[in-house]
C-alpha positions in Angstrom: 10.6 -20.6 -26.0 13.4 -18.6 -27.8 16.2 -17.7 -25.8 15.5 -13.7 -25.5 12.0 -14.4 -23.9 13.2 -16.7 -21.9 16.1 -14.5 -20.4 13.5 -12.0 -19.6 10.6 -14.2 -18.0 14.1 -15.6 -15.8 14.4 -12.1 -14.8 10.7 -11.7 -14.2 10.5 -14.7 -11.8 13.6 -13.8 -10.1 12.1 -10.0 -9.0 8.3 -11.3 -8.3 8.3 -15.2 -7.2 11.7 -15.0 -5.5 11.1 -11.9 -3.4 9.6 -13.2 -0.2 11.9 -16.4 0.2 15.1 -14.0 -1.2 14.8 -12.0 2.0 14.8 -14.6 4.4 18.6 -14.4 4.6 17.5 -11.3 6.6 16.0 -12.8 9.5 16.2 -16.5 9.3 19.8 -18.0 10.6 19.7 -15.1 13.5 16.0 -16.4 15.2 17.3 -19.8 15.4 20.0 -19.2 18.4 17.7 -15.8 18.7 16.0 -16.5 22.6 19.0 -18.0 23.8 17.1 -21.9 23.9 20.3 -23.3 21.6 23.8 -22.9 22.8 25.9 -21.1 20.3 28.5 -24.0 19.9 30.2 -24.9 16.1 28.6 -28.5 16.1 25.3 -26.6 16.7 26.1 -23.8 14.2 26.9 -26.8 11.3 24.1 -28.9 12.5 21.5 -26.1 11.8 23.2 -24.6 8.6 22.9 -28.1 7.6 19.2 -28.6 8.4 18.6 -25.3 6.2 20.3 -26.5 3.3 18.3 -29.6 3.5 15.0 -28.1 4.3 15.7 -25.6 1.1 16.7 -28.8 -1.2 13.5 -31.2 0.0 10.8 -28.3 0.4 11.1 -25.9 -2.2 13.6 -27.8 -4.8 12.0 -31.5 -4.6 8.6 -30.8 -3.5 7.7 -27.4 -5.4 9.7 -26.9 -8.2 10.0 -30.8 -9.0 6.6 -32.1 -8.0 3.6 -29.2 -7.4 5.1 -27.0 -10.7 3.8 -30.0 -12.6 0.2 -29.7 -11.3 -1.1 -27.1 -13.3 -4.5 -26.4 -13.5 -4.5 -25.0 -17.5 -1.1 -23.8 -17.0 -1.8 -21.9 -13.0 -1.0 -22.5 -10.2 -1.4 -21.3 -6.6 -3.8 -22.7 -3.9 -7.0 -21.8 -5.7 -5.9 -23.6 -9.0 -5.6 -26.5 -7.0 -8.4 -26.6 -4.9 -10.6 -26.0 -8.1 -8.0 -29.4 -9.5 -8.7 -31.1 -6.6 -12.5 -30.5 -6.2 -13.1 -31.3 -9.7 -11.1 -34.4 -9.8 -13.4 -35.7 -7.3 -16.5 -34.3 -8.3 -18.6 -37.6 -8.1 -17.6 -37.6 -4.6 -19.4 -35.3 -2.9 -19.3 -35.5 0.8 -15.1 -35.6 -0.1 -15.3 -32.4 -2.6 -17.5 -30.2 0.3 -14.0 -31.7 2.4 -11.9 -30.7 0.3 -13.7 -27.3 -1.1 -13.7 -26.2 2.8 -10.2 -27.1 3.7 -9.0 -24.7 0.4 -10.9 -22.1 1.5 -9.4 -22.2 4.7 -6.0 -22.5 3.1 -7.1 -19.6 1.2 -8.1 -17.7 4.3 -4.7 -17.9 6.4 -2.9 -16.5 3.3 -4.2 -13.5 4.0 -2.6 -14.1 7.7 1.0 -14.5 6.1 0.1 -11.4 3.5 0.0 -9.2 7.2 3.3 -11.1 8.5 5.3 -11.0 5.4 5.3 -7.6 4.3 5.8 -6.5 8.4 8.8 -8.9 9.0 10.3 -7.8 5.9 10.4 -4.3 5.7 11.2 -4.4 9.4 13.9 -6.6 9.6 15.7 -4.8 6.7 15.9 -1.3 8.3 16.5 -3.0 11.4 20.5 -2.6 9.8 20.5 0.5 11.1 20.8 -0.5 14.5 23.9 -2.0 13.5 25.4 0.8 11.2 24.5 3.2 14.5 22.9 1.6 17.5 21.3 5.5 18.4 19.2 4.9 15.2 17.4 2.5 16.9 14.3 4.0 18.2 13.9 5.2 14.2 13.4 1.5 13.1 9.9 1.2 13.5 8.8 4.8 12.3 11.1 4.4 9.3 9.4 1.1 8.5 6.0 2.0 9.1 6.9 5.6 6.7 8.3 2.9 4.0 5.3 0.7 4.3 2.7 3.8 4.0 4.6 4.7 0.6 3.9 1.3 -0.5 0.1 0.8 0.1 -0.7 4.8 -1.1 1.1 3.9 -4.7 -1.1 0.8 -5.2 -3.5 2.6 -6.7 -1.6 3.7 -9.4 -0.4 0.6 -10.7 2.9 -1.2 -10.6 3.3 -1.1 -14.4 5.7 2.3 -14.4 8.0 0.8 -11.9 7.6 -3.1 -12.5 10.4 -3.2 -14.7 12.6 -2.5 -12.4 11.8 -5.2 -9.6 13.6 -8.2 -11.7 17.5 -6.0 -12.0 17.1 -5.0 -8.8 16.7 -8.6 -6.9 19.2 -9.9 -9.5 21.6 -7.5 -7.6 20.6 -8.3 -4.2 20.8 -12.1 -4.8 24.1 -11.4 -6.6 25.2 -9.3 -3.4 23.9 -12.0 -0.9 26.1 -14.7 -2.9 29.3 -12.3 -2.3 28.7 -11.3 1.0 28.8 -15.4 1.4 31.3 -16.0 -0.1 33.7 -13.7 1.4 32.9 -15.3 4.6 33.4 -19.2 3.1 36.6 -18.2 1.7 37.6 -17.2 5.1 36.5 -20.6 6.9 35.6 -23.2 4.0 35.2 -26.2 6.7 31.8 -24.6 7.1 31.0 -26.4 3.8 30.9 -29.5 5.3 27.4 -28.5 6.8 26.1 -29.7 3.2 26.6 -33.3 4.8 22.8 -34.5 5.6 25.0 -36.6 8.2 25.7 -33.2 10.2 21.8 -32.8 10.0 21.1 -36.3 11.2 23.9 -35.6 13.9 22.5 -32.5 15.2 18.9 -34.4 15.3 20.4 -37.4 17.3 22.6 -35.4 19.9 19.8 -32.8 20.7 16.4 -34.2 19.6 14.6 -31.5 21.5 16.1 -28.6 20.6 16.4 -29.8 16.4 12.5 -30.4 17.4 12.4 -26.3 18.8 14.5 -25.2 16.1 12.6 -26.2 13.2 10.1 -23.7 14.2 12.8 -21.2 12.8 14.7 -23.2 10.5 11.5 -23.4 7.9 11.1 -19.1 7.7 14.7 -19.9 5.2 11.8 -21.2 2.7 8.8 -19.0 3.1 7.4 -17.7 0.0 7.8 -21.3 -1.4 4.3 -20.9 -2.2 5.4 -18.1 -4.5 6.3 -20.8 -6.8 3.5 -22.6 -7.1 1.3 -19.3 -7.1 2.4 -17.5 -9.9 3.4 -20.5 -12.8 1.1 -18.6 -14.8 3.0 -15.4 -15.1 6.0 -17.3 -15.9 5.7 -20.6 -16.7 7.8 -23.8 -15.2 10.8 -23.0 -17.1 12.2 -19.8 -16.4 10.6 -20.7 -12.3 12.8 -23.7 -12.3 15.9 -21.9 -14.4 15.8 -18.9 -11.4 15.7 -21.2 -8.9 18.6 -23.8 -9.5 20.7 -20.7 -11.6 20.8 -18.4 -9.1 18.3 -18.1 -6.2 19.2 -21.0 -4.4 23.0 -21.2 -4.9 22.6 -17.1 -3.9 20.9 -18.6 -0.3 22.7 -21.2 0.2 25.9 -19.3 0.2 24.7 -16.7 2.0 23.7 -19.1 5.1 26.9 -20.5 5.0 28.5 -17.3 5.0 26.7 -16.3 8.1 27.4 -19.8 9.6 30.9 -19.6 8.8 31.2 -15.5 10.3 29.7 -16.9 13.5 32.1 -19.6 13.8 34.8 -16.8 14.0 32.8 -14.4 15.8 29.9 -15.9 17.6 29.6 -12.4 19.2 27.7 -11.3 16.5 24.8 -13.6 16.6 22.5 -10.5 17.0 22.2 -9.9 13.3 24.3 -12.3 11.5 23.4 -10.6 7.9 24.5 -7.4 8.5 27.3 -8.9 10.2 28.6 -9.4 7.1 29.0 -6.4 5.4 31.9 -4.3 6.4 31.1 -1.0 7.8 31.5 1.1 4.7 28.4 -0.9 3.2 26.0 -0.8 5.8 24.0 2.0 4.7 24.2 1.0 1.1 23.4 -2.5 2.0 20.2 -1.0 4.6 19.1 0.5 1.5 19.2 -2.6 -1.3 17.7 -4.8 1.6 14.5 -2.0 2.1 14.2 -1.8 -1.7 14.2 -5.8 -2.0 12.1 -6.0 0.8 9.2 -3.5 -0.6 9.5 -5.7 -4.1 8.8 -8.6 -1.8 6.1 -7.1 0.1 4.8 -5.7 -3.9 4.6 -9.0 -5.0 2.3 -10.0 -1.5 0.1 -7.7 -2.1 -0.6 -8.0 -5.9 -1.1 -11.6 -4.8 -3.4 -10.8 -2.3 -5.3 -8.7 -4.9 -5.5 -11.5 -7.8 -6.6 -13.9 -5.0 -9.5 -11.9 -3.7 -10.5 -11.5 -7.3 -10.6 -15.3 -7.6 -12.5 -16.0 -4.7 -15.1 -13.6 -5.3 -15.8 -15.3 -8.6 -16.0 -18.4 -7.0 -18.5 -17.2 -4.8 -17.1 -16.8 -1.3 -16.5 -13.4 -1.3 -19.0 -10.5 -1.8 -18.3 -8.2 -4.8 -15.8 -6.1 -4.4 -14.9 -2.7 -5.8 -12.1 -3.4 -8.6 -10.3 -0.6 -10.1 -7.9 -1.7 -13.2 -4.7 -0.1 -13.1 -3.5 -0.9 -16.8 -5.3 -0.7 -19.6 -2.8 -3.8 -21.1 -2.8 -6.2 -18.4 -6.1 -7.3 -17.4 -4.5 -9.1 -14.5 -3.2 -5.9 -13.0 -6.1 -4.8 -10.6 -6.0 -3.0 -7.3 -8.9 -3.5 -4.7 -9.4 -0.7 -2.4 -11.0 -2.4 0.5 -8.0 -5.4 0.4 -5.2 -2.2 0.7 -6.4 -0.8 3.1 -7.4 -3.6 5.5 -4.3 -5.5 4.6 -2.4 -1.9 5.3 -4.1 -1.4 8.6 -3.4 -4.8 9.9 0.5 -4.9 8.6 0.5 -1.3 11.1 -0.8 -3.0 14.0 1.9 -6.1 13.4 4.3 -3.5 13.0 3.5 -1.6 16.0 2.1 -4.4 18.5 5.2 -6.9 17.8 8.1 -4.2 17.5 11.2 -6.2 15.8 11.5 -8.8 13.4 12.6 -10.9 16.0 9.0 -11.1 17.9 7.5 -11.1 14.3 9.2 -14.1 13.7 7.5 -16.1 16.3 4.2 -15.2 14.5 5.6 -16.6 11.3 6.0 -20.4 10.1 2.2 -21.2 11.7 0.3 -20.1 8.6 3.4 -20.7 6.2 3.2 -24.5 7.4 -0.8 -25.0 7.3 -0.6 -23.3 3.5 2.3 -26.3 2.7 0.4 -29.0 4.8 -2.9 -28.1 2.5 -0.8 -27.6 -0.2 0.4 -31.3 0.2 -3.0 -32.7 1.0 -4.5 -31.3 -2.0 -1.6 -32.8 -4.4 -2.5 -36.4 -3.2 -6.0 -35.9 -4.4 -4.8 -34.5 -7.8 -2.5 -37.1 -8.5 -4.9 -39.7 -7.7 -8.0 -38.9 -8.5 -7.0 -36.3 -11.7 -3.9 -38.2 -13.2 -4.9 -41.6 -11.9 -1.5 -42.8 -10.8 -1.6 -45.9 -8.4 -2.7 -45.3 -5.0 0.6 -46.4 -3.4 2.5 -44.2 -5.8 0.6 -41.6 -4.4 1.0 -42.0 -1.0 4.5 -42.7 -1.0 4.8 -39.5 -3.4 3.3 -37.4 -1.1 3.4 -38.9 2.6 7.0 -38.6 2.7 6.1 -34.6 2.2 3.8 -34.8 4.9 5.7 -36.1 7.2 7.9 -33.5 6.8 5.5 -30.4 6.4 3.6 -31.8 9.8 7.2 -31.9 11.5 7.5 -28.1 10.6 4.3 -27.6 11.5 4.1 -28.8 15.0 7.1 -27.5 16.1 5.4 -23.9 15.2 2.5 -25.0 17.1 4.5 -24.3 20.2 4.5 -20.8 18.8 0.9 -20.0 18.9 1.2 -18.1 22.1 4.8 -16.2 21.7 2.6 -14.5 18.5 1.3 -17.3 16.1 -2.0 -16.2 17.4 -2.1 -13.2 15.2 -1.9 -14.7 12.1 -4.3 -17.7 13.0 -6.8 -14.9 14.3 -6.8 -12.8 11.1 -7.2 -16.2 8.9 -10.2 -17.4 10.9 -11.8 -13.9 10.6 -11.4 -14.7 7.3 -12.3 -18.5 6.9 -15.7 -17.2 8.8 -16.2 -14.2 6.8 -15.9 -16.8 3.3 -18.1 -19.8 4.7 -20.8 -17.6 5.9 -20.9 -15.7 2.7 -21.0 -19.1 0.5 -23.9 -20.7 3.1 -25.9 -17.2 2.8 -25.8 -17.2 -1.0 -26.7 -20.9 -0.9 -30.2 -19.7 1.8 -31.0 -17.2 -0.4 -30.5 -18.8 -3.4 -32.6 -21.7 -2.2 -35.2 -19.6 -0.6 -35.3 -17.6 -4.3 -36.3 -20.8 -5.9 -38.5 -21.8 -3.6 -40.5 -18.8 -4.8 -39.6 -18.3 -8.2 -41.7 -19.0 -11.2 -40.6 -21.1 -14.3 -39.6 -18.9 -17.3 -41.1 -21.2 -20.3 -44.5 -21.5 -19.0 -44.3 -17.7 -17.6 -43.4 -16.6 -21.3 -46.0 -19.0 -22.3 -48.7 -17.2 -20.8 -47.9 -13.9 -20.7 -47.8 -14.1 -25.1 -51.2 -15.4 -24.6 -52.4 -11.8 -24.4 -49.0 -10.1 -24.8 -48.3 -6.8 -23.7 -47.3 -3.9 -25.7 -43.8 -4.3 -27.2 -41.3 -1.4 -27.4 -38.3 -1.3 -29.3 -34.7 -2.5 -28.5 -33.4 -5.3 -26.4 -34.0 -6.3 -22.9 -31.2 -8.3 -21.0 -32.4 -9.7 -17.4 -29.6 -10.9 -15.5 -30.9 -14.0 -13.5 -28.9 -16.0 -11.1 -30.9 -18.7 -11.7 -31.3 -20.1 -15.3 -34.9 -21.5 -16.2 -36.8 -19.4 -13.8 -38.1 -15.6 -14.4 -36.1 -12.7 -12.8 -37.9 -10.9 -10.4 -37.1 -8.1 -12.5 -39.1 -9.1 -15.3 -42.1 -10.0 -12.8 -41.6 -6.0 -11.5 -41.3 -4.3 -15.3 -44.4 -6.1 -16.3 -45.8 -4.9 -13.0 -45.2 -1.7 -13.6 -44.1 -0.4 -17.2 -46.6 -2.9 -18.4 -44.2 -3.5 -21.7 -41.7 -6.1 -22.7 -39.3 -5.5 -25.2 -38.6 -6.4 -29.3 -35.9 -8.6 -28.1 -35.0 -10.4 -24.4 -32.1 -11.9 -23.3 -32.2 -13.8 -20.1 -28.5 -14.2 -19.2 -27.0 -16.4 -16.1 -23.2 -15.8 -15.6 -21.7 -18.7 -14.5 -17.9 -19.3 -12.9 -16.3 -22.1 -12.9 -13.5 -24.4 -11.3 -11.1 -23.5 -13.9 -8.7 -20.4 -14.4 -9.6 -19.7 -18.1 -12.9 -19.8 -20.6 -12.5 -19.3 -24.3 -14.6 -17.5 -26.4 -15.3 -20.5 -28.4 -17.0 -21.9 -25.1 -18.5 -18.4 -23.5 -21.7 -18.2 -24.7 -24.6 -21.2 -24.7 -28.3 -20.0 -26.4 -31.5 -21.5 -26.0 -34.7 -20.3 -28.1 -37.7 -19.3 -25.9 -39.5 -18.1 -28.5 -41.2 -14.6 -29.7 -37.4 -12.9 -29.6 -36.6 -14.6 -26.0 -33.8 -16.1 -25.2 -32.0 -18.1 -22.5 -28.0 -17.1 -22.1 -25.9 -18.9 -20.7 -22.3 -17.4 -19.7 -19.3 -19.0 -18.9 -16.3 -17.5 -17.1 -13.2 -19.2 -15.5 -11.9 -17.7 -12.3 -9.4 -15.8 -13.7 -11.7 -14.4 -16.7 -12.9 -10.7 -16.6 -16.1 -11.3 -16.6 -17.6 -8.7 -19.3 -20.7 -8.9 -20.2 -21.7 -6.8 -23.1 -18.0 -8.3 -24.3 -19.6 -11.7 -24.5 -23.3 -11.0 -25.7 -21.2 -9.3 -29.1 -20.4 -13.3 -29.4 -24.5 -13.7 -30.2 -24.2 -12.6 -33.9 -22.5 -15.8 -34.4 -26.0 -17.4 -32.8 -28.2 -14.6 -36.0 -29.3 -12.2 -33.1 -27.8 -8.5 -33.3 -27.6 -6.7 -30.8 -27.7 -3.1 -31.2 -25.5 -1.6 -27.6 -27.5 1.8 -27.7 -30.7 0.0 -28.1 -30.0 -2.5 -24.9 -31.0 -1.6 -21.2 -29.5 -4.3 -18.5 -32.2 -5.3 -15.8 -30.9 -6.4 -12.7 -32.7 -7.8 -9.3 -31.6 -5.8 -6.2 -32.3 -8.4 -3.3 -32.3 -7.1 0.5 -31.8 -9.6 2.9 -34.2 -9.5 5.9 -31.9 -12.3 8.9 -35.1 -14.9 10.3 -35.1 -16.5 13.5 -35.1 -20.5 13.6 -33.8 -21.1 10.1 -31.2 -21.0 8.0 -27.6 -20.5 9.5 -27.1 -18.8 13.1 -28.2 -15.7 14.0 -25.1 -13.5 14.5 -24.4 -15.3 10.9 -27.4 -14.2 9.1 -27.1 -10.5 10.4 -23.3 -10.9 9.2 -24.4 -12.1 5.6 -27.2 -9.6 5.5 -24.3 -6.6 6.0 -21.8 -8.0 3.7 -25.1 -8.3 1.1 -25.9 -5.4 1.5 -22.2 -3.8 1.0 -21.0 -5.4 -1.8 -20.3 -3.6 -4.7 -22.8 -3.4 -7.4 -23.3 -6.2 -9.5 -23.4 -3.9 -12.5 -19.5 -2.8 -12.1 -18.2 -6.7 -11.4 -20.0 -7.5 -14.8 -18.5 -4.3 -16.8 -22.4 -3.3 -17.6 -22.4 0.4 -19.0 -23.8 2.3 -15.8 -26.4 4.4 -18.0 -27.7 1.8 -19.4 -28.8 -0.3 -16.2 -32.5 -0.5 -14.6 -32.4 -1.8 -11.1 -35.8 -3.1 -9.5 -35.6 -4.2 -5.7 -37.2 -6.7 -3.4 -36.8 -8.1 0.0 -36.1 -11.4 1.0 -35.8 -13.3 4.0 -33.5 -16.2 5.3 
């Protein structure tokens, strides 16, 4: 990697990985002495700085940027990748993959919990420094947040391309500016340093074990948006991830918590926001404004994430089809999804509105952050066991001492579930629901399909006994199930009473894996008299473009001629059964999320004038 690209994938990382755990300074020291539980005292000040410095060394620099950046599922990352590393490392297993498959998905489902919290505690707790540059601006907080927030979700559709560039200088300068307002406040009181001591940790622990127990429910929002890391190695790569992190964004946090530590050993008066504390007066409003702009990056990055994961898990089948709009015709991975913003948008109102301040947020956040890193840890053992085959007590001893940990943080935000965890937890089992009831109705319907479908060979077999008449051009019959004949085909012959010179029968298939090559897309098998079986393959990151991939066929000696080929598709409408299959209220779910997904004809790029759609009914 030459030294120019590297600089600017540095950058890169810096204004999109590091948002979410770069505005933490914001919020994180202040809700640790926030509800008055731990006594503002200098031994407790240094204890807790301490347990930050150490959480931010163990949790994001030893276990995510030294250990999980290393497992890379064909170079990306993020909680998918690794469920699909996980599952397929133990694909011989299969009571353990179904484990493991539903515990990702789940994993999967609370992100979209911390995607409501994020954005909300963010953007709030930044203009939030108005109260402190003017204490009448108070009652403007939430309106102002909820105007910035509205900006945010309405320019999605456009793209982030235009302003993109801009997101890496601008978090550069507000890591640079959280490393000077630090510093200032070090220089003034550099005994504070001595909080870097894991001794003052272990101290803190031992004097008060149930308040270092309380605390940690606060002390781990100083490293949310670890996940970030992990999540998008395959925008940057490992390098420039790692260069960002020990270069500047963790020297940048660390110094800032120390410089609010040491500010609060001068002036424990102003425990009520420590961070804009800092600043002296004439940079307030300056300082309200870089905060809000790093904050909105942060909140960008969320919900760009939240787009590329939807996309993911719809191609991995727990989602329905979704409507997909691509917002640059460069980057394929640039997509916005309507139904995503505006969900996502409406919840991050209610947070906004229901909770107030940052500081009631906060007791919402850390529940879903902790389960993400608990999975996160879980899933590593089975990767580095069962993928890279390292020795089982290697393994443990690699990951336990993680999970320890990560079960620490997460049991102290247990005791949070009723001051507001519930919210998050709520939205990610509406979700987890939502995603297992859509993967077991697409199981019941694909079985229940079988169950009546017909065996292509011998169908083709006998219908070229006495074929029908043959028109011209090519026939392509998408068919979710290779080896048996489309219902579409059964209804054409029904009715048109004509099959065509050429027909493709073509199964798209996703798999466990981010990325397909062309040299692997495309699998043929002769049928005979100008039929064939297609197979396609798609990873979960792959566009998958159909007509695209058929052009691969001239390699196989069949031509394809696009204004000669009409795409035949089976529209299947669920009828929910009583006494079999999944639950009642379940099967009427599955029936309305099949019957409002978004045509299969847009998810697979078809040309929309070109597409014959024949219907039937089906029941569960």
């Amino acid at each position: 990697m030459r030294g120019k690209q590297l600089a600017a994938l540095t950058l890169g990382a810096i204004g999109v990985v590091y948002g979410d755990i770069g505005t933490s300074p914001l919020y994180a020291f202040k809700e640790v002495f926030a509800h008055g539980r731990l006594p503002l005292t200098p031994e407790n000040i240094l204890g807790i700085l301490s347990l930050m410095f150490w959480t931010l060394t163990v949790i994001v620099s030893l276990k995510y940027v030294t250990l999980i950046l290393r497992a890379d599922n064909n170079g990306e990352g993020g909680l998918v990748a690794m469920l699909a590393l996980a599952s397929t490392a133990v694909k011989d297993k299969p009571a353990m993959r179904n484990r493991l498959l539903a515990l990702g998905i789940f994993g999967t489902a609370i992100f979209f919990g911390d995607g409501v919290i994020t954005p909300a505690i963010s953007v709030l707790s930044a203009v939030e420094g108005l109260e402190v540059a003017a204490p009448g601006l108070e009652r403007f907080v939430v309106p102002v947040t909820l105007v910035v927030l509205t900006a945010l979700f309405v320019v999605q559709k456009h793209g982030t391309g235009g302003i993109g560039k801009f997101f890496g200088p601008i978090t550069l300068l507000w890591f640079l500016v959280l490393a000077v307002l630090g510093l200032i406040h070090i220089s003034r009181n550099p005994a504070v340093l001595v909080a870097m001591s894991p001794h003052m940790a272990l101290g803190f622990i031992l004097d008060h074990p149930g308040l270092a127990f309380l605390s940690l429910g606060a002390i781990i929002l100083c490293a949310t948006g670890a996940e970030a890391l992990y999540a998008d190695m395959g925008h940057f790569g490992k390098k420039p991830i790692r260069l960002a992190w020990f270069g500047l964004v963790m020297p940048a946090l660390v110094l800032n918590y120390f410089g609010q530590g040491a500010m609060l050993l001068a002036h424990p008066e102003n425990v009520g926001n420590p961070f804009y504390e800092m600043a002296p007066r004439w940079g307030l409003y300056p300082l309200v404004g870089l905060a809000t702009c790093a904050t909105v990056i942060a909140s960008q990055a969320l919900i760009s994430a939240a787009f590329s994961v939807t996309k993911q898990v719809v191609q991995l089948g727990y989602m329905p089809r979704l409507r997909l709009l691509h917002t640059s015709v460069n980057e394929t991975g640039q997509v916005y999804i309507p139904f995503v913003n505006w969900t996502l948008y409406g919840c991050i109102v209610l947070a906004v509105v229901f909770f107030g301040s940052s500081s009631k947020l906060a007791a919402a956040y850390g529940i879903t952050v902790t389960i993400d890193m608990l999975i996160t840890t879980i899933m590593t053992f089975f990767v580095i066991r069962y993928a890279w085959k390292m020795a089982l007590p290697l393994c443990i001893l690699a990951t336990g001492f993680f999970f320890v940990i990560d079960l620490l943080f997460f049991s102290a935000n247990v005791l949070k579930i009723a001051d507001g965890g519930w919210f998050p937890l709520m939205i990610g089992a509406i979700m987890f629901t939502l995603m297992m009831t859509w993967r077991d109705g697409r199981h019941l319907l694909s079985e229940r399909l079988r169950s009546d479908a017909i065996e292509l060979k011998p169908f083709l077999e006998a219908v070229f006994i006495s074929p029908p008449q043959r028109v011209s051009g090519t026939a392509v019959f998408l068919n979710a199930d290779a080896g048996t004949t489309p219902n579409a085909l059964l209804h054409n012959l029904k009715h048109n009473k004509v099959l065509h010179q050429q027909n493709l029968f073509v199964t798209v298939k996703s798999h466990e894996v981010p990325w397909i090559g062309f040299d692997k897309r495309v699998e043929v098998e002769s049928l005979g008299h100008n039929c064939w079986q297609i197979m396609l393959h798609f990873g979960f990151k792959n566009e998958p473009d159909v007509p695209e991939a058929l052009k691969l066929l001239k390699h196989q000696g069949i031509q394809i001629d696009e204004m000669e080929t009409s795409y035949f598709l089976s529209r299947d409408i669920v009828i929910p059964s009583i006494g079999r299959g999944m639950a009642p209220w379940r099967e009427k779910l599955f029936a309305s999320m099949h019957r409002n997904a978004a045509g299969i004809a847009d998810f697979l790029s078809l040309p929309t004038n070109r597409v014959v759609e024949l219907g039937s009914k089906v029941e569960l």
